[in-house]
MIVO-910664 format. One line per field, with one value per residue (C-alpha): residue number from 0; residue in three letters; x, y, z. Coordinates in steps of 0.1 Angstrom, whole numbers. Example, Ala and Ser with C-alpha at 12.3 -4.5 7.8 and 13.67 -1.06 7.14 Angstrom:
<pts>
nr <- 0:1
rest <- ALA:SER
X <- 123:137
Y <- -45:-11
Z <- 78:71
</pts>
This chain:
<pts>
nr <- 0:1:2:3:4:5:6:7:8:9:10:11:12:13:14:15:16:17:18:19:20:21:22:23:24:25:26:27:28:29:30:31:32:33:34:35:36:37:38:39:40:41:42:43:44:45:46:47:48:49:50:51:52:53:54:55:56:57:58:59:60:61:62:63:64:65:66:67:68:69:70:71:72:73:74:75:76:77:78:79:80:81:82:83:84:85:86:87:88:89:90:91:92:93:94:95:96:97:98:99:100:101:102:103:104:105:106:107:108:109:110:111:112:113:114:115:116:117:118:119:120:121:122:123:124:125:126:127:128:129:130:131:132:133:134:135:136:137:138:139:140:141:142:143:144:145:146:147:148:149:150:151:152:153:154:155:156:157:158:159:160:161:162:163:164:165:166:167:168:169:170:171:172:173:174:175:176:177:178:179:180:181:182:183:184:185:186:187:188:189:190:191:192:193:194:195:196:197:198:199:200:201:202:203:204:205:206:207:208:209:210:211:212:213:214:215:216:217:218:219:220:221:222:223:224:225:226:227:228:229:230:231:232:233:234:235:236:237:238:239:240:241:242:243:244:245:246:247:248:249:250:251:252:253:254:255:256:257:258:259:260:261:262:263:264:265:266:267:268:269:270:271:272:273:274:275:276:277:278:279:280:281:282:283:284:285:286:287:288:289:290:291:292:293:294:295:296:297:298:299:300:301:302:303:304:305:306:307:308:309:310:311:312:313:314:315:316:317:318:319:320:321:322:323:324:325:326:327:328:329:330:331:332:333:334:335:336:337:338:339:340:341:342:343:344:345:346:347:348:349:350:351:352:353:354:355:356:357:358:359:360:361:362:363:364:365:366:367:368:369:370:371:372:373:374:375:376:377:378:379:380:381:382:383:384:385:386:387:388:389:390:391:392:393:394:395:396:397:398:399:400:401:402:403:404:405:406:407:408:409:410:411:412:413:414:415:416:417:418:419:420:421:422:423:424:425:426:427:428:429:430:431:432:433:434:435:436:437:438:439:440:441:442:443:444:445:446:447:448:449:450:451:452:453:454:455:456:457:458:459:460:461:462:463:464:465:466:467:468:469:470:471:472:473:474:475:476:477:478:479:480:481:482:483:484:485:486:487:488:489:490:491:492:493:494:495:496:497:498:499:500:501:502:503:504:505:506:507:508:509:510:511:512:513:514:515:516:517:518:519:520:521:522:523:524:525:526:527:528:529:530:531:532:533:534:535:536:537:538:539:540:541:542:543:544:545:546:547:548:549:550:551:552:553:554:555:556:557:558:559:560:561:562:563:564:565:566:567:568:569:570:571:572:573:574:575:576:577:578:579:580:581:582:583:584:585:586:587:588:589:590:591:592:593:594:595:596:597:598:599:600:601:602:603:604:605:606:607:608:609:610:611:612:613:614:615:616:617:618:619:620:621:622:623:624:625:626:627:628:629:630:631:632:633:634:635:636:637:638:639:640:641:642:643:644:645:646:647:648:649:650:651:652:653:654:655:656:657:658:659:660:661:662:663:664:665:666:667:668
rest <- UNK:UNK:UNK:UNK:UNK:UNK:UNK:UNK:UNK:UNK:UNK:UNK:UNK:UNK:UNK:UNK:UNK:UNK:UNK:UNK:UNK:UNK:UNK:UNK:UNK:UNK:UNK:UNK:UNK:UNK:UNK:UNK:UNK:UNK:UNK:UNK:UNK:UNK:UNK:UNK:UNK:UNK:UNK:UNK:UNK:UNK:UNK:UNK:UNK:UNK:UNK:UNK:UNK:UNK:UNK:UNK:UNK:UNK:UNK:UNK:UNK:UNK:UNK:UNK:UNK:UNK:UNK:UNK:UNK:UNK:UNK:UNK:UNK:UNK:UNK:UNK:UNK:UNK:UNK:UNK:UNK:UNK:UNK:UNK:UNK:UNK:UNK:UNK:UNK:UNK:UNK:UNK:UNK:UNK:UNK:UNK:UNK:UNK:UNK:UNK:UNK:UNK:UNK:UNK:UNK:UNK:UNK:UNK:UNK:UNK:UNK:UNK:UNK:UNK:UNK:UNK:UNK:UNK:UNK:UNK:UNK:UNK:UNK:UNK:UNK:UNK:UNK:UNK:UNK:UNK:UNK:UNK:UNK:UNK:UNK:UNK:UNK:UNK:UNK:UNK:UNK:UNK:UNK:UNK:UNK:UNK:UNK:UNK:UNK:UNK:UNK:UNK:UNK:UNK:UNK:UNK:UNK:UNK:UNK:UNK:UNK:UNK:UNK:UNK:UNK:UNK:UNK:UNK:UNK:UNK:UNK:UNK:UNK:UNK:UNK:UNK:UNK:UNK:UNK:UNK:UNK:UNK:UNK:UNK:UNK:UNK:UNK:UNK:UNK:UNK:UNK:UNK:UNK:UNK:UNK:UNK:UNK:UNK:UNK:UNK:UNK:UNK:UNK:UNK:UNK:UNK:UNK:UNK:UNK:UNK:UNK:UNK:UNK:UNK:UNK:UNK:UNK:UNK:UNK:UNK:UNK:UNK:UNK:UNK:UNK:UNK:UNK:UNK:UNK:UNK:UNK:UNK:UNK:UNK:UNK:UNK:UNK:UNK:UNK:UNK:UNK:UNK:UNK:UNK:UNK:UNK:UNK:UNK:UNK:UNK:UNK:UNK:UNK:UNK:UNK:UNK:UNK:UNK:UNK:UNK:UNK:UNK:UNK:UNK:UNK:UNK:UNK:UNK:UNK:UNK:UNK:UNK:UNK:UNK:UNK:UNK:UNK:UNK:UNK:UNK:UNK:UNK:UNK:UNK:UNK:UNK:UNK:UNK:UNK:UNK:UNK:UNK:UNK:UNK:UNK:UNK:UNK:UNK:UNK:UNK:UNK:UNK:UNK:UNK:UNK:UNK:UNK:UNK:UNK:UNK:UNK:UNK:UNK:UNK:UNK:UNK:UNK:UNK:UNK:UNK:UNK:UNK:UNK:UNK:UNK:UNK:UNK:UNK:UNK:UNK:UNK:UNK:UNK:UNK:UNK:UNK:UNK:UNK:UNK:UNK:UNK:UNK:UNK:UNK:UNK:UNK:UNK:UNK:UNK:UNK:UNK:UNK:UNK:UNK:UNK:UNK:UNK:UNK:UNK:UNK:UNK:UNK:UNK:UNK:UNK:UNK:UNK:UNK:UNK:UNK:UNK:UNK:UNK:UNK:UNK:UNK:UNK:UNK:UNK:UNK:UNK:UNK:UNK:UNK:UNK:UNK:UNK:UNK:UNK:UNK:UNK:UNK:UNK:UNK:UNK:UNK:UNK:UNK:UNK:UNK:UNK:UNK:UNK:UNK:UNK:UNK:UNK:UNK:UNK:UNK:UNK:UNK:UNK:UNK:UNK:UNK:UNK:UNK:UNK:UNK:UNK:UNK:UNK:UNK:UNK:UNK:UNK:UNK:UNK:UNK:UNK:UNK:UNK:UNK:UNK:UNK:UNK:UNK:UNK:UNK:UNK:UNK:UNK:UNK:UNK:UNK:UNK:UNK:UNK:UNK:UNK:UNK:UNK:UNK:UNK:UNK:UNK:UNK:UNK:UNK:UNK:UNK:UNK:UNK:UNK:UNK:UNK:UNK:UNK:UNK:UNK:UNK:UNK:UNK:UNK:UNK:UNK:UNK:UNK:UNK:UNK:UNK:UNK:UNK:UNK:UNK:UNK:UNK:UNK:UNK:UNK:UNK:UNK:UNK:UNK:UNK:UNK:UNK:UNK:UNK:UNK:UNK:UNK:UNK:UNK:UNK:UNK:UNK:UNK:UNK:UNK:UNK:UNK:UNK:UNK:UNK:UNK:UNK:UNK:UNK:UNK:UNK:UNK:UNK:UNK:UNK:UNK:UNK:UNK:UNK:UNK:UNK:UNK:UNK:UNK:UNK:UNK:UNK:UNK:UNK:UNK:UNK:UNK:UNK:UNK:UNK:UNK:UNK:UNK:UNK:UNK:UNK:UNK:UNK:UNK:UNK:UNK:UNK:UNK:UNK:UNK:UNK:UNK:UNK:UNK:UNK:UNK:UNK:UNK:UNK:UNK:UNK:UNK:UNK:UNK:UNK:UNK:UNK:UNK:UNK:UNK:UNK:UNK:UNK:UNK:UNK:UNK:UNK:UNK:UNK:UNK:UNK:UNK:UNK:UNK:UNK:UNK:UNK:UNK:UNK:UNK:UNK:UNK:UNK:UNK:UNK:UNK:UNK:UNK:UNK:UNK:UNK:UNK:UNK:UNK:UNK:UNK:UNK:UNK:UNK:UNK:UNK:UNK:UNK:UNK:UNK:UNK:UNK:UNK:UNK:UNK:UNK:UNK:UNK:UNK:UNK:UNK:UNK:UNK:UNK:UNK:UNK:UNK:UNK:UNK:UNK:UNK:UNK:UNK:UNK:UNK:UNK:UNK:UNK:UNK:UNK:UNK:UNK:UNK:UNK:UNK:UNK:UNK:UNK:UNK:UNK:UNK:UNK:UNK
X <- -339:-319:-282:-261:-286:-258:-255:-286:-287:-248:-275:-301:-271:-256:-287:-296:-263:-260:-297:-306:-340:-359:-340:-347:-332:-312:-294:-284:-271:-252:-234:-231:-212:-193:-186:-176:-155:-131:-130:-110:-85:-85:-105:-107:-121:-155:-163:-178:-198:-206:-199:-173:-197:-217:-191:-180:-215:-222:-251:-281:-286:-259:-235:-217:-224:-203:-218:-188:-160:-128:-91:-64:-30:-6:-34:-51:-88:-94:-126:-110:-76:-67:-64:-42:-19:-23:-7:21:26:32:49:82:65:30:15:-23:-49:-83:-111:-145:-172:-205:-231:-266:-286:-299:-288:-274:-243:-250:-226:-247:-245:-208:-200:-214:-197:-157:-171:-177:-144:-124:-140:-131:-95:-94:-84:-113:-151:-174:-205:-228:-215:-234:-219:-207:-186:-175:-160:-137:-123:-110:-96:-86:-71:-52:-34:-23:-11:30:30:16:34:63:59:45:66:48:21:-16:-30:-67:-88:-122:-152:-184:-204:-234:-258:-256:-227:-199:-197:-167:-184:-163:-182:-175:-141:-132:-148:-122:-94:-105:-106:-75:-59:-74:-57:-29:-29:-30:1:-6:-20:1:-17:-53:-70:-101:-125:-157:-178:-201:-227:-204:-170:-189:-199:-163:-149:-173:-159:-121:-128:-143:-109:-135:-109:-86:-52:-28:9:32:58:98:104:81:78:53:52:47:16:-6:-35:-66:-38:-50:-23:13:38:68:78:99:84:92:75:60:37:30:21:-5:-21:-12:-29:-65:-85:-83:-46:-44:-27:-54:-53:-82:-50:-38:-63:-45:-13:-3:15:7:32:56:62:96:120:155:147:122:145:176:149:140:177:183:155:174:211:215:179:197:203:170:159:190:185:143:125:96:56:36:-1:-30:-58:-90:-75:-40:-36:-3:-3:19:46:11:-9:-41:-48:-84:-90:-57:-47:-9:-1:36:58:34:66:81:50:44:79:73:43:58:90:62:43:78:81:115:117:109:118:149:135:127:109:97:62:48:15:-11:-44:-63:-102:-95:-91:-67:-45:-44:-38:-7:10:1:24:50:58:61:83:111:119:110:100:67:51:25:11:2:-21:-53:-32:-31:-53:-72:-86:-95:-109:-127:-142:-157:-172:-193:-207:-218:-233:-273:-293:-326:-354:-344:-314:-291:-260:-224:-199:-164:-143:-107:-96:-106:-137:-143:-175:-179:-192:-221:-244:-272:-242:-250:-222:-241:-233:-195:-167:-130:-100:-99:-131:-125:-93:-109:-140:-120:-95:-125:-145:-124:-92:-116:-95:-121:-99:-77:-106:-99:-62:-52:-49:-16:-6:-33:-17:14:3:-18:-5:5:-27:-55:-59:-43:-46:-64:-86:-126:-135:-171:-153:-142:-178:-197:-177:-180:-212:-226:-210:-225:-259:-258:-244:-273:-302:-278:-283:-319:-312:-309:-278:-262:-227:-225:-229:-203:-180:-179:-187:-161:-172:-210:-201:-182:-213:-235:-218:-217:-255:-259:-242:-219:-180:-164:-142:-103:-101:-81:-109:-128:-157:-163:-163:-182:-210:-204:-209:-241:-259:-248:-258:-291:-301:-298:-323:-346:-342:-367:-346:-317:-326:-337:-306:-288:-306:-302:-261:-264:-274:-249:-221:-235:-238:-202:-189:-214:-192:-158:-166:-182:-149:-123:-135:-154:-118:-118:-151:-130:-104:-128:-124:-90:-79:-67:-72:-112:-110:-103:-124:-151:-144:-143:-177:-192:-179:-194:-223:-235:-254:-249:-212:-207:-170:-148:-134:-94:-79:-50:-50:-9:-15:1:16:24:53:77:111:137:168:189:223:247:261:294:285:271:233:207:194:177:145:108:92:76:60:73:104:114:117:146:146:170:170:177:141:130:153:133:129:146:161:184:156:132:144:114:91:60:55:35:52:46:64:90:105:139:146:152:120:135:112:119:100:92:84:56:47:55:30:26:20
Y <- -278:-312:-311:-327:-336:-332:-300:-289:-300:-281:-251:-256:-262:-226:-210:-221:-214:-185:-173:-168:-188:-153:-146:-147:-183:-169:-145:-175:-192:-165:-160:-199:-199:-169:-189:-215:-203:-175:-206:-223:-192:-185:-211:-193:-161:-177:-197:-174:-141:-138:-99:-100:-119:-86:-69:-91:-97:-70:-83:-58:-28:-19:-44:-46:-84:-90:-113:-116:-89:-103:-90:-107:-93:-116:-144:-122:-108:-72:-49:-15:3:7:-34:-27:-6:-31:-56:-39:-27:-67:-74:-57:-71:-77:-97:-88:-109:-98:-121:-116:-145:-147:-174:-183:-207:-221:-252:-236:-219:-189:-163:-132:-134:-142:-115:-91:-103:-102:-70:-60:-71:-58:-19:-24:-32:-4:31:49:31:37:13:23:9:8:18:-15:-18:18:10:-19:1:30:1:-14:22:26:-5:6:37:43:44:8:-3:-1:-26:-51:-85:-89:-77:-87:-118:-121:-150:-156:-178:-187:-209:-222:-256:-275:-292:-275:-288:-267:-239:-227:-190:-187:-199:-172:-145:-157:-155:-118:-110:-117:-98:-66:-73:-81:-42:-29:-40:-36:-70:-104:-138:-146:-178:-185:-214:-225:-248:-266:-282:-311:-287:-271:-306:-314:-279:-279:-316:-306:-271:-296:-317:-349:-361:-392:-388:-421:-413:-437:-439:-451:-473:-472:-487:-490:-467:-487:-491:-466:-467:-443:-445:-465:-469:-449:-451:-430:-429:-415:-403:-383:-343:-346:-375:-345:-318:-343:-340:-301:-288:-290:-288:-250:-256:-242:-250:-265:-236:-265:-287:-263:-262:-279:-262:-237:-213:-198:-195:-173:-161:-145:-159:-167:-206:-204:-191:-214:-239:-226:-227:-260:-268:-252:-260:-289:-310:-342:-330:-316:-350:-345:-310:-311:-327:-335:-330:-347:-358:-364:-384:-403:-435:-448:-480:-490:-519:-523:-496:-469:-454:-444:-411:-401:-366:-357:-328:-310:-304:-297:-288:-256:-239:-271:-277:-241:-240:-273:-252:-226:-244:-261:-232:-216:-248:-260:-297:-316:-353:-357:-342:-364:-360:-380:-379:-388:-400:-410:-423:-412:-400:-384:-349:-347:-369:-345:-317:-335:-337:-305:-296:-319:-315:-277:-271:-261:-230:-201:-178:-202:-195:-166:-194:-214:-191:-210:-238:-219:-228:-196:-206:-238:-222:-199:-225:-241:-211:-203:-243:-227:-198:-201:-192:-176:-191:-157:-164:-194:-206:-191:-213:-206:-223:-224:-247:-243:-265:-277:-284:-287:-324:-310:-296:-283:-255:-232:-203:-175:-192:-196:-169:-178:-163:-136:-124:-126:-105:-77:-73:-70:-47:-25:-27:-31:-13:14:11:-3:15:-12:-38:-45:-55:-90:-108:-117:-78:-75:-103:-87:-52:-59:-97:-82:-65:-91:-128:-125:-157:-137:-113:-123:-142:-126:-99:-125:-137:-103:-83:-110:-125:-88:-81:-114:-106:-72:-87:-105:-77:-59:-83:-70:-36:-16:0:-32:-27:2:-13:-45:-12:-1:-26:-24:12:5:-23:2:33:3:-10:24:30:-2:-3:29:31:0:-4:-16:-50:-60:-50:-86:-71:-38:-56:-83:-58:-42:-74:-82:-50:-63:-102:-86:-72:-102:-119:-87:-83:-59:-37:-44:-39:1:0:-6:20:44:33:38:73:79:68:89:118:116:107:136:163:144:153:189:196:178:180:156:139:127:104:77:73:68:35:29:65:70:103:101:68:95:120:97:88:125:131:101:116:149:136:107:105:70:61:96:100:70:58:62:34:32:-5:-17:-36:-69:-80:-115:-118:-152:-145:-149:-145:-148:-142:-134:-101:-95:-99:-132:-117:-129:-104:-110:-100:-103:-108:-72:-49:-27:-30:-61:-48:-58:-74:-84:-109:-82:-74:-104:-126:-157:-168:-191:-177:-199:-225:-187:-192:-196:-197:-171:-145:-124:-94:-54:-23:0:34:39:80:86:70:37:10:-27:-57:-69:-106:-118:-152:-177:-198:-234:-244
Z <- -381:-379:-366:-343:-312:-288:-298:-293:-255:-253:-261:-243:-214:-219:-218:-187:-170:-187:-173:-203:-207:-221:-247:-282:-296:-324:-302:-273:-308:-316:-277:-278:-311:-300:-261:-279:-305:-281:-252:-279:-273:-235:-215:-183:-195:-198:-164:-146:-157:-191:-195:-221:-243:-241:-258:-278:-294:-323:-339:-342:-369:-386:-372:-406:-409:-382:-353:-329:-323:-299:-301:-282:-272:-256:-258:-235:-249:-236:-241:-236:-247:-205:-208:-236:-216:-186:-207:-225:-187:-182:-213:-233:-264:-275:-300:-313:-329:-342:-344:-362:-356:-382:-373:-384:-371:-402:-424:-459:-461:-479:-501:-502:-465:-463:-489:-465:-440:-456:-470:-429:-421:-446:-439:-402:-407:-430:-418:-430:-428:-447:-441:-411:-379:-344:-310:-304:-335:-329:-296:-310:-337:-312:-294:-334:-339:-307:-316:-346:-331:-333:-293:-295:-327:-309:-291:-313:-317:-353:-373:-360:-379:-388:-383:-390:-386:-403:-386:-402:-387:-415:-437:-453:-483:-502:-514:-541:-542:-505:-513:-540:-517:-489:-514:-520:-486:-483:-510:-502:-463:-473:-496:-461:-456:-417:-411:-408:-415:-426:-408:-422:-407:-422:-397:-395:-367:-365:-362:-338:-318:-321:-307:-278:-271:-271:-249:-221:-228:-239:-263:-265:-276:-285:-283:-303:-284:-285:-254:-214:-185:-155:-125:-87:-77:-59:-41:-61:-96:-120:-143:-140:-168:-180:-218:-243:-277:-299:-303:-330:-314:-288:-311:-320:-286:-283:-312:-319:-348:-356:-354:-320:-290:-265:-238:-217:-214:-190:-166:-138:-144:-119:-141:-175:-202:-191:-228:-243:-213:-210:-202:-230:-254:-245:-251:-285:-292:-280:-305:-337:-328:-307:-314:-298:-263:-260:-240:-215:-205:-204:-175:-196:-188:-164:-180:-155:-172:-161:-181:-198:-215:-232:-257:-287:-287:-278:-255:-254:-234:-223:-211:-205:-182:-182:-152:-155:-183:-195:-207:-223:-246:-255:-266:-285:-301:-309:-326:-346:-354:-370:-392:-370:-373:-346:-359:-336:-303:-276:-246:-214:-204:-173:-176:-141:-147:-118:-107:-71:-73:-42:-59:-90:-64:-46:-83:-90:-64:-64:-98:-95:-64:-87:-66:-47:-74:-83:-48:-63:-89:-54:-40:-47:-31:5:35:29:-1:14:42:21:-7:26:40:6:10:47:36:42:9:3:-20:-36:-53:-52:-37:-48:-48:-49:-77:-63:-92:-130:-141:-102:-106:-140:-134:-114:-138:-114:-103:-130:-144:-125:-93:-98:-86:-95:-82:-110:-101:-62:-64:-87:-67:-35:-46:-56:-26:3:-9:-28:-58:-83:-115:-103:-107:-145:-143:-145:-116:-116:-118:-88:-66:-74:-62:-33:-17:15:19:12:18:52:71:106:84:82:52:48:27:2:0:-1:-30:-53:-43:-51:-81:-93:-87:-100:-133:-130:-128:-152:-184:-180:-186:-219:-206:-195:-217:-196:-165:-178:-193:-153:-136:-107:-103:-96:-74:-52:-54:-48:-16:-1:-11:6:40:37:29:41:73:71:63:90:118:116:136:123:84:94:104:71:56:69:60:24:25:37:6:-12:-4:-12:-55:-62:-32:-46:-83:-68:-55:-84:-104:-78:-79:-115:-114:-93:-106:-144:-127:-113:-147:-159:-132:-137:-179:-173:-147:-175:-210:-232:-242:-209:-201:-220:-203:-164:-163:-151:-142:-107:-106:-114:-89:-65:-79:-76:-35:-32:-46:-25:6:-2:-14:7:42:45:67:58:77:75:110:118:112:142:136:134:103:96:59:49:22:13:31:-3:15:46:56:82:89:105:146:130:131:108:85:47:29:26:-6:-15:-42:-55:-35:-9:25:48:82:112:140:166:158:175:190:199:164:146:115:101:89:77:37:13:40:40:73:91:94:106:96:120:106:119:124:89:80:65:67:76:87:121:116:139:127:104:87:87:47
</pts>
């Protein structure tokens, strides 16, 4: 077949750092398309392990046509209705998009095929189906369904919108049959009067080039722009300049070709969109009622780039990266996407042209220190992280399996194309797999990490505990996604994932120690990073973990009722049914040791004052609640210079039980 040549190498890429060099090619076509296509939505949910392209992927008997299956609430895709309540947990209002992907790796664009496929996605947005669906399907529509329940459409900001893509390899060339079946389509949706917009794409192997281009941010942008002038020089900056244009010259550069926002233009930003807030929504306003002032009362963006060259009034952007102003030009978006003019706002953009990653990092910071409240979105930014990036590069490997490397910072080493994706771990996947393992809470494992650095950032990356932790939960998980994606029952083993990791660690090396005791875990650790190195051991391991963990889901269901093997995944009260049964059930550690370690927290100190004998006194950045503390506690420390600094602290109980914090260290940023 001829089509873009590039494009076949971006395949030949994925399947390689996909490990996927034994499967079938018009499957690895069809996980490439979908990759490609749902990156375009939320880049980081496909760096590292591949697992929600398992679920997403349909395709097989009786898969209605349909090829890819994703829905997004709050820009957030989720594979289960717990992530659904995870979010709306997050979030007073949600807003829910369903996407349905067909692809075929052939050169014609063809209408019977394409009927089928409308005809597939009209029957699942409908209340009642009626063409033969496989398990796959069957588990997006209870998710589809639970949506659309009144507890959930409660909540909604707006009715879900529809979008859909058909992806063939050769040239779309207008197909007014495919056309007229689209308009259809969207009739009978729009009947249902449950569904908002319809976004239809037809693409092609050049679309496809092109998307794959602008989800790796290859792209120049040229911004036409109203006055600028040059930054000072600086030694590793190429080229510095700060200019005034108007928005509508950066909507050009925000939106891609499907009319999205470029998500891979936020890479580098510390902080998501923060959504439906009050500085969002003055902003909005601002937008609407006073258009002119918006320049005065906006601090603009900040654009890192790998060149910038202004000539005539322009200038040319190449790979550019926002790494401040997030909220400014989702807001921007946003006004656009509501049809609010945009001709008379202004804004200033800071542009560096710049190749020295340390460089990027120092602006990433500098141009986000607005206050206090942004110190969670630094956490990658700590020494620990550091620290621990550097102690996966140390890590001896086996001929057996490769070298892990942690990725601190989105797309680190995407210019190093030996590291393949089954060798990355990012922070979302280091933060669920040591909640699971360590703090034996793996129903907590699924929730985003934001929630989970919320929850548990007094407990784990504590500046004295070990590091091997952080290197063996994830380093395991990894491998046993690995020797999953073999398996028949591998959607099971993606569906729990967080659950077999824990069975199998205690299968393993028994239940694991307090994180805090450095030697004890660093034995525990060992006895893990053994098995590596030994697959076929670790791939009976695995089965055996497996069988486990059915036959406590099997006890859990026979104990509860068939209405509840559902709802395991994120339940705490199964979680502790299920540490229960291990204890009970398991030779291996078989009684935990008492912990009579004092343990030590670490939390940002967010305010200070003086009581009346002129005593310092304030508060230590906590969840659910901030906990108190008072210089009487230790009187050698300087508290007047403690605000917005973070602390090692431990806990005291006065008589009544009321806790506060005994401050034992504060740490050097």
């Amino acid at each position: 077949m001829q089509f873009e040549p590039m494009l076949k190498v971006m395949i030949k890429d994925y399947q390689k750092s996909y490990g996927m060099d034994n499967v079938d090619e018009d499957i690895v076509f069809e996980y490439f398309v979908n990759h490609t296509i749902l990156r375009s939505h939320q880049p980081e949910a496909f760096n590292v392990i591949n697992d929600i392209c398992d679920l997403i992927c349909v395709d097989g008997q009786n898969d209605m046509g349909i090829d890819g299956i994703a829905i997004k609430v709050n820009d957030i895709f989720i594979s289960s209705i717990e992530d659904v309540d995870n979010i709306v947990s997050m979030y007073k209002r949600i807003k829910i998009e369903f996407i349905f992907i067909q692809s075929k790796y052939k050169e014609k664009f063809d209408t019977g095929e394409y009927g089928k496929f409308v005809d597939g996605v009209i029957d699942f947005l409908q209340v009642e189906h009626y063409e033969p669906h496989n398990d796959k399907i069957e588990s997006w529509i209870r998710i589809k369904d639970y949506l659309l329940s009144e507890e959930i459409m409660s909540v909604w900001s707006s009715v879900p919108d529809i979008r859909t893509y058909y992806v063939v390899m050769g040239k779309w060339n207008e197909n007014e049959h495919i056309i007229a079946k689209t308009k259809n389509m969207k009739k009978q949706i729009e009947r249902m009067r449950t569904y908002g917009n319809v976004f239809e794409r037809y693409m092609d192997s050049k679309s496809l080039h092109t998307m794959c281009e602008e989800n790796e941010n290859n792209f120049t942008t040229v911004l036409n722009t109203i006055d600028s002038f040059q930054l000072t020089e600086v030694s590793g900056v190429e080229n510095s300049i700060i200019l005034l244009c108007n928005a509508e010259e950066v909507i050009k550069m925000l939106k891609s070709s499907d009319e999205l926002l470029r998500k891979s233009l936020f890479n580098d930003n510390v902080r998501d969109y923060q959504g439906d807030t009050t500085i969002n929504q003055e902003m909005l306003q601002t937008i609407g009622e006073k258009p002119q002032q918006f320049v005065l009362m906006n601090n603009g963006i900040t654009i890192v780039c790998s060149k910038a060259i202004s000539s005539n009034r322009k200038v040319t952007i190449t790979n550019p990266q926002v790494v401040n102003g997030c909220q400014t030009c989702n807001v921007l978006y946003l006004a656009y996407k509501k049809g609010s003019p945009l001709r008379d706002i202004y804004i200033t953009v800071k542009v560096i042209s710049t190749r020295i990653n340390e460089i990027t990092n120092q602006i990433v910071r500098g141009t986000n220190r607005q206050n206090i409240v942004l110190d969670e979105a630094f956490e990658i930014t700590r020494d620990f992280h550091k620290n621990l990036e550097n102690f996966y590069l140390s890590m001896p490997v086996d001929a057996s399996y490769e070298k892990i490397y942690y990725e601190r910072r989105s797309k680190q080493y995407v210019d190093n194309p030996t590291i393949l994706a089954t060798q990355k771990i990012n922070f979302r996947l280091l933060i669920q797999s040591i909640v699971s393992l360590f703090l034996e809470k793996p129903n907590y494992g699924y929730m985003h990490e934001a929630k989970l650095l919320q929850e548990f950032q007094n407990i784990i990356f504590v500046d004295n505990q070990s590091l091997f932790p952080y290197y063996v939960a994830p380093c395991l998980l990894l491998l046993m996604d690995i020797i999953c994606r073999e398996r028949e029952d591998r959607r099971f083993c993606s569906t729990y994932k967080y659950q077999i990791l824990y069975v199998l660690a205690v299968d393993i090396a028994g239940f694991p120690p307090d994180i805090n005791k450095s030697k004890i875990v660093d034995g525990y650790c060992e006895k893990i990073v053994k098995v590596f190195s030994n697959k076929d051991f670790l791939k009976q391991k695995i089965e055996s973990s497996l069988n486990k963990f059915k036959e406590i889901v099997d006890s859990w269901v026979k104990l509860k009722g068939e209405s509840y093997y559902h709802g395991v995944k994120s339940n705490q009260d199964f979680n502790e049914y299920l540490l229960r049964y291990l204890h009970e059930h398991t030779s291996i550690g078989a009684v935990k040791a008492i912990d009579n370690m004092e343990k030590e927290y670490r939390g940002t100190v967010i305010k200070v004052l003086i009581d009346k004998n002129n005593k310092y006194y304030g508060f230590i950045s906590r969840m659910p609640e901030n906990i108190f503390f008072h210089s009487n506690d230790n009187k050698n420390m300087d508290f007047g210079d403690l605000y917005a600094k973070d602390v090692m602290y431990k806990i005291a109980k006065d008589f009544k039980q009321n806790e506060r914090a005994i401050i034992t260290k504060v740490i050097k940023r």
